[in-house]
C-alpha positions as CSV (number, residue, x, y, z in Angstrom):
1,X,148.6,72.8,131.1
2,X,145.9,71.1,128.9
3,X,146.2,67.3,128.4
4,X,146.4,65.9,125.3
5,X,142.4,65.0,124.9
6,X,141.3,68.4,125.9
7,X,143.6,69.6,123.1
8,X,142.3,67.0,120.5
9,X,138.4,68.2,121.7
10,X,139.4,71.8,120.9
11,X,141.2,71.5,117.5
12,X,138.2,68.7,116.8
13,X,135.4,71.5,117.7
14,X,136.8,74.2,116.1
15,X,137.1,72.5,112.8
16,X,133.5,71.2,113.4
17,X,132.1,74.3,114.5
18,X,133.9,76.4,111.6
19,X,132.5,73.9,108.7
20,X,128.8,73.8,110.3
21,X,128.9,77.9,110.1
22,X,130.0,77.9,106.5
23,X,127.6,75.2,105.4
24,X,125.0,77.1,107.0
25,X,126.1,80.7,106.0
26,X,126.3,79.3,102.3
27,X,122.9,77.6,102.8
28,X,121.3,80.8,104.1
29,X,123.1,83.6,102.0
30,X,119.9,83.8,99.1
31,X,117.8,84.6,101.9
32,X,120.1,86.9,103.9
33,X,120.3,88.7,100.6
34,X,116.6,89.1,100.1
35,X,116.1,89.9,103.7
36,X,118.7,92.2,104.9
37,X,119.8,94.5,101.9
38,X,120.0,98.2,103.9
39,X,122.0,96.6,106.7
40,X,125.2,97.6,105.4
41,X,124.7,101.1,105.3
42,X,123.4,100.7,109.0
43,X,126.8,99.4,110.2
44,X,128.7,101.8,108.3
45,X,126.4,105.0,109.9
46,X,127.1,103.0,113.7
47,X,131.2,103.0,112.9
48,X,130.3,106.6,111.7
49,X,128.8,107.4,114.5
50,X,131.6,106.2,117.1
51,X,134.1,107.5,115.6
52,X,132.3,110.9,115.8
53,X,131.9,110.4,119.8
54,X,135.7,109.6,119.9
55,X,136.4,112.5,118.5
56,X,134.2,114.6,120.8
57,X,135.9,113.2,123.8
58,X,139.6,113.5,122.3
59,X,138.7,117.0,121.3
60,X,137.0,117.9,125.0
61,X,139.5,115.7,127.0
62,X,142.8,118.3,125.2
């Protein structure tokens, strides 16, 4: 399905790709700190939020 150099190119990029986010998330994490402290309590409202709306359509769908 794949030859063997695609398959050395994905395992190669994936590694890569995975150590130049971390580098950077590490890098970056003081300011993302500083910068976005509320953000949590946004994501947690949203999930809030859709799970509210799926139990409006469950309850209106029975």
């Amino acid at each position: 399905m794949f030859s063997t150099g695609q398959v050395v190119f994905a395992i190669l990029f994936i590694i890569v790709f995975t150590l130049i986010i971390t580098f950077t998330y590490k890098k970056d994490k003081k300011l993302h700190a500083k910068n976005y402290k509320g953000v949590k309590w946004v994501g947690i409202i949203f999930i809030i939020f859709l799970l509210i709306l799926f139990c409006i359509k469950y309850l209106l769908n029975n």
